[in-house]
C-alpha positions as CSV (number, residue, x, y, z in Angstrom):
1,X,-49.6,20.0,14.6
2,X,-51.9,22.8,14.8
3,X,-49.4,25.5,15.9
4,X,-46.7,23.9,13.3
5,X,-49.1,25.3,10.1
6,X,-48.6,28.6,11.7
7,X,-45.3,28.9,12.6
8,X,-43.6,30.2,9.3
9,X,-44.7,33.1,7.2
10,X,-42.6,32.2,4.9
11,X,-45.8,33.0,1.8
12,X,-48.7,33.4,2.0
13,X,-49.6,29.9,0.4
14,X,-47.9,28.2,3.6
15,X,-50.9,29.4,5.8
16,X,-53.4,26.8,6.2
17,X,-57.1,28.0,6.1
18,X,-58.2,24.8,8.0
19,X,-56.1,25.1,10.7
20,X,-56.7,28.8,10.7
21,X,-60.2,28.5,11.1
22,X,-60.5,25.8,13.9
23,X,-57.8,28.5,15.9
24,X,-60.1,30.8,15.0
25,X,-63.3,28.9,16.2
26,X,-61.7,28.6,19.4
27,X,-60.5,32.0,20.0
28,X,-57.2,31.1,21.8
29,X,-55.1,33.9,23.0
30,X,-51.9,32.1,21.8
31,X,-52.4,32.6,18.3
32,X,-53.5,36.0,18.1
33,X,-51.4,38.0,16.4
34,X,-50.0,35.3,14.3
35,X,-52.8,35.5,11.9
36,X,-55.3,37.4,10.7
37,X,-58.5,36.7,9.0
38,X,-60.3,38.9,6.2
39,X,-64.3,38.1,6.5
40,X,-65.2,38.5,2.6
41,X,-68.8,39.0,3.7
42,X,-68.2,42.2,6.0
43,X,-65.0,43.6,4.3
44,X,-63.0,43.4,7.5
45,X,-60.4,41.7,9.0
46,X,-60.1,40.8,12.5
47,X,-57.8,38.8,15.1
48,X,-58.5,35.6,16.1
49,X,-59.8,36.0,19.3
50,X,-62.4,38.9,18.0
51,X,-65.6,38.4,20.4
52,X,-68.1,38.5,17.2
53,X,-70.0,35.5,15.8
54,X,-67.6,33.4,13.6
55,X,-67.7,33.9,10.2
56,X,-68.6,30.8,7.6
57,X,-65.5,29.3,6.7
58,X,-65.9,30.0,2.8
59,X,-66.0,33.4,3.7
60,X,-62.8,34.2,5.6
61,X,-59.1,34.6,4.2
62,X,-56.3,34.4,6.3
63,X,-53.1,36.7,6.2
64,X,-49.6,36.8,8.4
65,X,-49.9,40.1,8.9
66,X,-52.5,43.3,9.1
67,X,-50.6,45.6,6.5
68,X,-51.5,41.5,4.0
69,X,-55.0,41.9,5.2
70,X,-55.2,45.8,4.3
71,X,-53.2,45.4,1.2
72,X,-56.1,43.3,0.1
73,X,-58.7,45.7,0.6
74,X,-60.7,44.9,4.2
75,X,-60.5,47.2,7.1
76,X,-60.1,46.5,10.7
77,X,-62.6,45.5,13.1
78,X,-63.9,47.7,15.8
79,X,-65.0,45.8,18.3
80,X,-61.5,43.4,18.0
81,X,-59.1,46.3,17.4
82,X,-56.0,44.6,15.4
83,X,-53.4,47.8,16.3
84,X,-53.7,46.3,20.2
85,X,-52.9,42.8,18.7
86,X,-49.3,41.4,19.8
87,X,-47.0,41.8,17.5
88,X,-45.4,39.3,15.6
89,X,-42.2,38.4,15.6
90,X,-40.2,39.9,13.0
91,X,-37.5,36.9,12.4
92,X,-40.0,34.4,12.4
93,X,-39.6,32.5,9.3
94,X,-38.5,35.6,7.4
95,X,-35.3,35.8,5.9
96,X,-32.4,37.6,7.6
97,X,-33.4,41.1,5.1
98,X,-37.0,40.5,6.0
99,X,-36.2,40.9,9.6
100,X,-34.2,43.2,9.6
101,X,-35.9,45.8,7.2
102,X,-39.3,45.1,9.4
103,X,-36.9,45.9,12.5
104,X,-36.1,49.2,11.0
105,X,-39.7,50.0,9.6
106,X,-41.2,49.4,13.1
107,X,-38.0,52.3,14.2
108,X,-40.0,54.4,11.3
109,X,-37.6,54.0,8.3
110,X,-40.0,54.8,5.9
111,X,-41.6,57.7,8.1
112,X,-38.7,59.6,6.5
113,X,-37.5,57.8,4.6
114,X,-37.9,55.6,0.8
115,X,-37.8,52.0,0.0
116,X,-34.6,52.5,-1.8
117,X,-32.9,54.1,1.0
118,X,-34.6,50.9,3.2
119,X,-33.0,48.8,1.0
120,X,-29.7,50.2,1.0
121,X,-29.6,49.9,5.0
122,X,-30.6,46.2,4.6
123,X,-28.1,46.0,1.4
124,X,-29.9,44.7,-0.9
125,X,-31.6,46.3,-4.4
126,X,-35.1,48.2,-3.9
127,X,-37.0,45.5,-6.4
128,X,-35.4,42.5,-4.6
129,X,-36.4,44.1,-1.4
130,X,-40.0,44.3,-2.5
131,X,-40.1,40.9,-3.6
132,X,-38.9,39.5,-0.6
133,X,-41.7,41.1,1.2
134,X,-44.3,40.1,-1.2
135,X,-42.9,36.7,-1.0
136,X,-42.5,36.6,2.9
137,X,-45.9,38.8,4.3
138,X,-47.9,38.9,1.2
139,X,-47.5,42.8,1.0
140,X,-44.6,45.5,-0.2
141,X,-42.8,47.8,2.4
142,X,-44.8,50.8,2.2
143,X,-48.1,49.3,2.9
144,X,-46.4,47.6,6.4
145,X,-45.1,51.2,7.0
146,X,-48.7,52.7,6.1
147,X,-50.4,49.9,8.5
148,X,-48.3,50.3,11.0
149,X,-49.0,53.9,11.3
150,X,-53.0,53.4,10.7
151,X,-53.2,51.5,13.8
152,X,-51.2,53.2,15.9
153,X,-53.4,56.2,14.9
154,X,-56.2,54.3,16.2
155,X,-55.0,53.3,19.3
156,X,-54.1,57.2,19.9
157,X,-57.4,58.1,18.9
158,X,-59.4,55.6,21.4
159,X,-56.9,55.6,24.4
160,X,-55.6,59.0,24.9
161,X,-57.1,62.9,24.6
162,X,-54.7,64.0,22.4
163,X,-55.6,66.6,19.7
164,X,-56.2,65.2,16.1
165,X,-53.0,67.1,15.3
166,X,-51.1,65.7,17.8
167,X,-52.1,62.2,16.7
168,X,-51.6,62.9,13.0
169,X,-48.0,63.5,13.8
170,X,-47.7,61.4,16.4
171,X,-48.2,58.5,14.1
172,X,-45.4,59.2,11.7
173,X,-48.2,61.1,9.0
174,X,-46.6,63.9,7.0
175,X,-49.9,66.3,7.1
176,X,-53.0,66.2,8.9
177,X,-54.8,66.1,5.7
178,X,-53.0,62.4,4.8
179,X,-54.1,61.6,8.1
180,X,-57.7,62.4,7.9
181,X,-57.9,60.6,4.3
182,X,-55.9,57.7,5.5
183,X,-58.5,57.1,8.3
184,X,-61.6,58.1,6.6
185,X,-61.0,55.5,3.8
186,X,-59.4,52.7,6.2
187,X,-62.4,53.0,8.6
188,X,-64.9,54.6,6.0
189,X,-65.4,57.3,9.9
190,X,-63.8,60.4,10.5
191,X,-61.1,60.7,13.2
192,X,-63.7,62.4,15.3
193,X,-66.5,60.2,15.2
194,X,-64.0,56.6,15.7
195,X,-63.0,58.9,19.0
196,X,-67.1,59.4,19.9
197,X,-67.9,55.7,19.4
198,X,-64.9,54.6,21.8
199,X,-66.0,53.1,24.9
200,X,-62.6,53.3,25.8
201,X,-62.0,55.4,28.9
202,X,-58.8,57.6,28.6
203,X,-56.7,59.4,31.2
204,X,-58.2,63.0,31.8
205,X,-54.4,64.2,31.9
206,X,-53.0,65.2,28.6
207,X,-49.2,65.6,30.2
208,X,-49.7,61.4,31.1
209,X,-50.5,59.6,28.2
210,X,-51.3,55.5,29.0
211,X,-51.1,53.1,26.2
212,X,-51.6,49.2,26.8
213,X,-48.6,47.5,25.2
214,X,-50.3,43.4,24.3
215,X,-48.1,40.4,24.2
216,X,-48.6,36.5,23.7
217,X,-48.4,34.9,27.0
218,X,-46.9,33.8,29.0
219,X,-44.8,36.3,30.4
220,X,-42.4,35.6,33.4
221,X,-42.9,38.9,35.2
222,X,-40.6,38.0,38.3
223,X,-37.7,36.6,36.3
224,X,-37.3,40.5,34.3
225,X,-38.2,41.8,37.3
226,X,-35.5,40.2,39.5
227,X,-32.5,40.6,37.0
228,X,-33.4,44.4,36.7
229,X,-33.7,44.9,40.3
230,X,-30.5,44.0,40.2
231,X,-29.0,46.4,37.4
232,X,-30.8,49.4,38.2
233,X,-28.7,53.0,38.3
234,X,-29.9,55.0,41.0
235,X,-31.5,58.4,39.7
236,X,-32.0,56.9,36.2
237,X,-34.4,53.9,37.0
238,X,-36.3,52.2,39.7
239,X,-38.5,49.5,40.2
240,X,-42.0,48.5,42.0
241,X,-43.3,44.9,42.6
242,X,-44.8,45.8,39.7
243,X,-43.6,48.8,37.3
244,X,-40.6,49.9,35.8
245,X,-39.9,53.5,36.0
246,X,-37.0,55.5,34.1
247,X,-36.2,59.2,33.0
248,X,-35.7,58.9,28.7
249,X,-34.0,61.4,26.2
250,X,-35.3,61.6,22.8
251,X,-33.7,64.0,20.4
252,X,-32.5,66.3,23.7
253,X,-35.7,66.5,24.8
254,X,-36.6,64.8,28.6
255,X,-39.7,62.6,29.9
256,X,-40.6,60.0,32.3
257,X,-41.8,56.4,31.6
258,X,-43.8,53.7,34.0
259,X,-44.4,50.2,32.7
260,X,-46.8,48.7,34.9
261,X,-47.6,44.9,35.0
262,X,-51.6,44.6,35.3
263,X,-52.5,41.2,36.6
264,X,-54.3,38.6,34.4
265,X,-54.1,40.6,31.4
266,X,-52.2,40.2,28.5
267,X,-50.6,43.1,28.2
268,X,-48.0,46.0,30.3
269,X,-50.0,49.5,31.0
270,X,-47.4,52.5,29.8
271,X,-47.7,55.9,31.5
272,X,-45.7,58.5,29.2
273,X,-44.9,61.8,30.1
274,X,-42.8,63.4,27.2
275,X,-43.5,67.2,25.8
276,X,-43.8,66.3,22.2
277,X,-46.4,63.7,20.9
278,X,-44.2,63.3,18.0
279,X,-42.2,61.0,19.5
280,X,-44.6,58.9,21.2
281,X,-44.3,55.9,18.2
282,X,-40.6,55.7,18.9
283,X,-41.3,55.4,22.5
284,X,-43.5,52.4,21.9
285,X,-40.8,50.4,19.8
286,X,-37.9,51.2,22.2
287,X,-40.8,50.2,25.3
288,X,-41.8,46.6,23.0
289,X,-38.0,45.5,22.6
290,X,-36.8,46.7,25.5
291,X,-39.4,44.1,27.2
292,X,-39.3,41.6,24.3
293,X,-43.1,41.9,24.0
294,X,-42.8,40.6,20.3
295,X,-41.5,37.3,21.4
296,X,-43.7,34.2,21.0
297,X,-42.7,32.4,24.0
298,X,-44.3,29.3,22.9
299,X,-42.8,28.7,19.7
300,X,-39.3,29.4,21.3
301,X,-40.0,26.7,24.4
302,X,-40.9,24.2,21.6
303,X,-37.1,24.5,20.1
304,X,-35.2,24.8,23.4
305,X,-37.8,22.0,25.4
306,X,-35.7,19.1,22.9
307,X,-32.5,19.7,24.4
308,X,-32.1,17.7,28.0
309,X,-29.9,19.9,29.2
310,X,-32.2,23.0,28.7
311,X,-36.1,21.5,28.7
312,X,-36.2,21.0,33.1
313,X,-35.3,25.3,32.5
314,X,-37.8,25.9,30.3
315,X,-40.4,24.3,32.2
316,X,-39.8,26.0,35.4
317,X,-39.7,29.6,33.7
318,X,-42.4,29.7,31.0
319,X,-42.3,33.0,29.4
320,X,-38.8,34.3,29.8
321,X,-38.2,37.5,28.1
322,X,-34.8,39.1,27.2
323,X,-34.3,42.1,29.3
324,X,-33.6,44.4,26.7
325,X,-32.5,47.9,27.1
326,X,-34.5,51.8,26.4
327,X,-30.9,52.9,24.7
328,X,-28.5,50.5,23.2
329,X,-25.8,52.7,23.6
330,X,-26.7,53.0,27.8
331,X,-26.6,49.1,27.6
332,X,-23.0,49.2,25.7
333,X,-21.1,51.5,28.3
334,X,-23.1,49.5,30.8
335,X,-21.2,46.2,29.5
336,X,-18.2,47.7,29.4
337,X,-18.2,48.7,32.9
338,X,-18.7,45.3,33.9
339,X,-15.8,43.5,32.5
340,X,-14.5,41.1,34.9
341,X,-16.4,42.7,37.8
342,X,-19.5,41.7,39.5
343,X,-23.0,43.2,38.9
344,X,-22.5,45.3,42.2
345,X,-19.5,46.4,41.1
346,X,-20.7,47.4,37.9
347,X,-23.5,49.1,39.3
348,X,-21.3,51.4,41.6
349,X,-19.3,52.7,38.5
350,X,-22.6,53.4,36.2
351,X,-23.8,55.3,39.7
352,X,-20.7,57.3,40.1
353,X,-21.0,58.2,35.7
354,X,-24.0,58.8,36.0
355,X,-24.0,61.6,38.7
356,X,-20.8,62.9,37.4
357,X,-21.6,63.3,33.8
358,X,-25.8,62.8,33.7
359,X,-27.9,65.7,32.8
360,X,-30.4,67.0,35.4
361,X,-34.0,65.8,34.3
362,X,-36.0,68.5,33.2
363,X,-39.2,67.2,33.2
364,X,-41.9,67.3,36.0
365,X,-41.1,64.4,38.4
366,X,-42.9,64.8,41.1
367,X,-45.0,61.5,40.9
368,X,-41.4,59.9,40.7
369,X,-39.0,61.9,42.9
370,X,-36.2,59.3,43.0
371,X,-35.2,60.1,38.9
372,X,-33.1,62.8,38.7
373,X,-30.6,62.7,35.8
374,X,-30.6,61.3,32.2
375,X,-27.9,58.9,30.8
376,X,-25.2,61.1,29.6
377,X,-24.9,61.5,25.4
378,X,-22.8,60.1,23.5
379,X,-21.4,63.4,22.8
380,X,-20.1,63.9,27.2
381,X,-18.8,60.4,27.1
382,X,-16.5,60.8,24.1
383,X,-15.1,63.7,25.4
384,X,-15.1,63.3,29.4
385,X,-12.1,61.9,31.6
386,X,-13.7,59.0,33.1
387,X,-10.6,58.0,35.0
388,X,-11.5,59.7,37.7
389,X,-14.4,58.1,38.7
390,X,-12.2,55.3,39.2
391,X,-12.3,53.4,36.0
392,X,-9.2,51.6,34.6
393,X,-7.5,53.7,31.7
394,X,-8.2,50.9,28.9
395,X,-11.9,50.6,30.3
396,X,-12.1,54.6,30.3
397,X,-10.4,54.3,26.6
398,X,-13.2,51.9,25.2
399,X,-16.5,54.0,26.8
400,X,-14.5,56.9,25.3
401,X,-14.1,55.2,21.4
402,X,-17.6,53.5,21.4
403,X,-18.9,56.8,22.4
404,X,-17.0,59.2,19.5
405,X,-18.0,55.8,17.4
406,X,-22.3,56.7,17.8
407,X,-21.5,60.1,18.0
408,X,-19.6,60.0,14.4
409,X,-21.9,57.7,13.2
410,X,-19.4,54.8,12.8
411,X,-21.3,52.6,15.2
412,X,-25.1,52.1,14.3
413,X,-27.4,50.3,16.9
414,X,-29.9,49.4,13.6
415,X,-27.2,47.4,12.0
416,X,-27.4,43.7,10.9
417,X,-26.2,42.1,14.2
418,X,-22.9,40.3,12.3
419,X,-22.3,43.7,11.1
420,X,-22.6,45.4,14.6
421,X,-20.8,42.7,16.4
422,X,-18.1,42.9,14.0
423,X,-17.8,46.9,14.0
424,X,-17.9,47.1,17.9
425,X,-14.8,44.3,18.3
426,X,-12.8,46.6,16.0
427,X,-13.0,49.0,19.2
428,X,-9.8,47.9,21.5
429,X,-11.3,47.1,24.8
430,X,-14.3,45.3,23.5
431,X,-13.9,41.1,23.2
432,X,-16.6,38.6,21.9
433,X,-18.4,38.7,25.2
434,X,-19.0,42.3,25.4
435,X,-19.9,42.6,21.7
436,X,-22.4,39.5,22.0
437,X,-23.6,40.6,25.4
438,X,-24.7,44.5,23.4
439,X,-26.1,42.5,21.0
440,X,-28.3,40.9,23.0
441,X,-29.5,43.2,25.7
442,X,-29.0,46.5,23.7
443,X,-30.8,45.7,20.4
444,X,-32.7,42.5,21.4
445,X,-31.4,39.9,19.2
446,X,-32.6,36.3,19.6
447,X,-29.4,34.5,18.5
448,X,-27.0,36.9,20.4
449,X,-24.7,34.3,22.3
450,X,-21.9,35.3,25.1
451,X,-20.2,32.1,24.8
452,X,-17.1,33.4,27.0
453,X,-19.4,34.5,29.6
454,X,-17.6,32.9,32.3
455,X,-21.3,31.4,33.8
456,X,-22.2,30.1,30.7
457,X,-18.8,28.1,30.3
458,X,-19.3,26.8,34.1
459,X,-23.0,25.6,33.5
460,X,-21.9,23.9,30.4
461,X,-18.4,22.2,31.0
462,X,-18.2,18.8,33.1
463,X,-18.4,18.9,36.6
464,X,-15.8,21.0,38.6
465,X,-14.8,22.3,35.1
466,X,-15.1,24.9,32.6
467,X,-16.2,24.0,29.0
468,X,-14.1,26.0,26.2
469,X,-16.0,28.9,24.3
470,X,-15.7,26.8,21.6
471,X,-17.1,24.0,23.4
472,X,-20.1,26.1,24.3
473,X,-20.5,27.0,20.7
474,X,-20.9,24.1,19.8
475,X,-23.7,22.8,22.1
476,X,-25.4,25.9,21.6
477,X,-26.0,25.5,17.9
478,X,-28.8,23.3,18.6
479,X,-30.5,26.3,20.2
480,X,-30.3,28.1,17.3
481,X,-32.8,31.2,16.7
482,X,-32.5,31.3,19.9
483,X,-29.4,31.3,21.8
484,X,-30.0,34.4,23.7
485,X,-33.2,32.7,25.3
486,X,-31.0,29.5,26.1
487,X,-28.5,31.6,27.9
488,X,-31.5,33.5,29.5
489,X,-32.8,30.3,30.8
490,X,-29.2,29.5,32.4
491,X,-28.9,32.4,34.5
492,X,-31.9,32.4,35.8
493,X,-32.1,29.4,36.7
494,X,-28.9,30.0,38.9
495,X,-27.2,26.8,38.0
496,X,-24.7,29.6,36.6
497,X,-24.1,32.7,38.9
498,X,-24.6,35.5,36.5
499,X,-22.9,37.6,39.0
500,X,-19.3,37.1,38.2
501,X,-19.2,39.5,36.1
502,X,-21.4,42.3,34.0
């Protein structure tokens, strides 16, 4: 009952202050960062599971998000620190525009960017855009953009030695100036003293940068862990029993990333070595979706637990994540490769493009000697021969075509995913599974379904038999936000081998 009144944002209205306050009494991890609540008394807002004494009821107001909660004047606690809250899921209870424009401000949109252009990319008009937020969060675009970069300021500011500069720019600020006024009137300190009064202890290595990236629990560790073991491309990515490592290229330039699981925490440590700071808020999306760290895995068991087939799954994987991807576009030549092939197979032929058309890393990797190259561009692939690493031609023809596709701009990885799906099966070479299986890897969508995946049909059809794709449709739309999850839950459980093919 409880978690119901807080599962849809859809206004502000549909919070319910009781239930809100007797989560908030009990300072349970699950609902932090679904809420948020503004103490009238103090002027500041806090999450739910903030250590200080809690506030008389007729004295908090509760908000779906921090940029609601800013919007209406109070500033974020210090001693609860809403920027290293979990972030909320962006389709939750939003509409489809909602999600996606929030999905694109969290990639920095409107860092650059204006509302109008925002609202183009989401098609829609400016003013309907802005009502939609109002009307869904409580506050307008700008001021989730202008949150958004507040608190990622402060986490720079308490967990890293960067220079004020560096964290100014960092955090998607135009000047230094805005930056300093921004803070100064948000946390009524300078940037200086909030860095003095952190207890925080930060990395004495300015070339390292390590960032805690929070989620809500639980989080199935060994189930990502296992299907990337089994995907990774030797020189580009490796694993620990518990970290992720990769090389990354942002805007041509090189760096290194470890995601490190720390034990009986809620939340992934992130080492970052990348030459310009700048980039260091994009590196934090691409890290959160690539691990689906925005995914409430409670509210998604409660859907999928009602269907028989599904709930003994759910039960023995609590806290399945999709195993998304750094780049999209990596993910897409990836799924190409493995048409009709097993993962090993797959594997062999992203080895052999990799060394043959990979940049050398140039970056210092002498804490992780085994990466050595960088996923080729888009701009190698549309032009290289990749026949001869033993590709077939129509395979070699479809890298080839998505490839001049990004490159030209005719394939965006931040369109709606109808719209991305349906632009990348307009590429000959790619079918409904490969489109659906981008979808869901590369830009993390919940509801991205493979129904021809050839495991899927086999877990799903009577015994000794394959169910249709349309037969598989059909069951699935039960599952519905969350089909990707469903099909998650399938392979891993084995009852499908998700080794037949890619």
């Amino acid at each position: 009952m409880e978690r119901s009144a807080l599962q849809s944002p859809d206004a502000t209205s549909t919070l319910d202050s009781s239930v809100c306050y007797r989560a908030l009494q009990t300072r349970d991890a699950r609902f932090d960062g679904r809420f948020f609540t503004g103490v009238v008394s103090t002027g500041i807002y806090c999450r739910p599971v903030c250590p200080a004494p809690t506030p008389k009821a007729d004295n908090c107001r509760f908000f779906h998000c921090a940029a609601a909660a800013q919007e209406a004047g109070f500033r974020p606690c210090l001693r609860c620190r809403p920027e290293t809250s979990p972030g909320s899921s962006p389709w939750l209870g939003t509409s489809s525009t909602v999600s996606r424009a929030l999905r694109l401000i969290s990639e920095g949109a409107l860092d650059c960017g204006n509302v109008e252009e925002l609202a183009e990319r989401v098609g829609v008009g400016e003013r309907h855009l802005r009502r939609l937020f109002l009307h869904h969060l409580g506050t307008p675009p700008r001021s989730v953009a202008q949150t958004r970069r507040l608190l990622f300021a402060k986490r720079l500011i308490d967990e890293t030695n960067l220079t004020m500069a560096d964290v100014a720019l960092s955090s998607g600020f135009a000047s230094v100036r805005r930056f300093n006024d921004a803070i100064r009137e948000t946390y009524k300190r300078t940037p200086r003293e909030l860095r003095r009064a952190s207890a925080a202890s930060r990395d004495g290595s300015r070339s390292e940068i390590v960032l805690r990236l929070a989620y809500r629990p639980p989080f199935h560790w060994q189930a990502l862990h296992h299907f990337l073991s089994q995907r990774l491309t030797p020189g580009i990515d490796a694993l620990g029993a518990d970290s992720y490592r990769r090389t990354v290229c942002i805007d041509a330039e090189h760096g290194l990333i470890e995601v490190r699981r720390v034990q009986e925490r809620n939340h992934l440590e992130a080492r970052i070595r990348i030459g310009n700071a700048t980039k260091l808020i994009d590196v934090v999306s691409r890290l959160r979706r690539q691990f689906d760290l925005d995914a409430d895995p409670q509210e998604i068991a409660a859907q999928l637990l009602a269907d028989q087939r599904l709930a003994p799954l759910v039960r023995a994987h609590p806290g399945l994540r999709i195993p998304g991807a750094w780049d999209p576009f990596e993910i897409a030549v990836r799924a190409v490769l493995g048409q009709q092939i097993t993962v090993r197979a797959a594997t062999t032929l992203m080895t052999r493009l990799v060394q043959t058309y990979g940049e050398p890393l140039e970056a210092d990797n002498e804490a992780m000697p085994e990466l050595t190259r960088v996923f080729p561009r888009p701009e190698r692939l549309a032009q290289a021969r990749l026949t001869g690493i033993g590709l077939p031609a129509t395979r070699a023809a479809a890298i080839s075509s998505i490839a001049a596709a990004v490159r030209d701009g005719d394939l965006r990885f931040d369109a709606a995913r109808s719209d991305f799906v349906e632009t990348l099966r307009r590429i000959r070479g790619i079918g409904e599974w490969t489109a659906e299986y981008v979808a869901l890897r590369g830009l993390g969508e919940p509801d991205a379904f493979p129904a021809a995946d050839l495991g899927l049909r086999r877990a799903l059809g009577p015994a000794g038999d394959l169910a249709t794709s349309t037969q598989v449709m059909r069951m699935a739309e039960a599952w519905r936000p969350w089909r990707a999850y469903a099909a998650l839950y399938i392979w891993t459980e084995g009852i499908s081998d998700a080794t037949d093919r890619e």
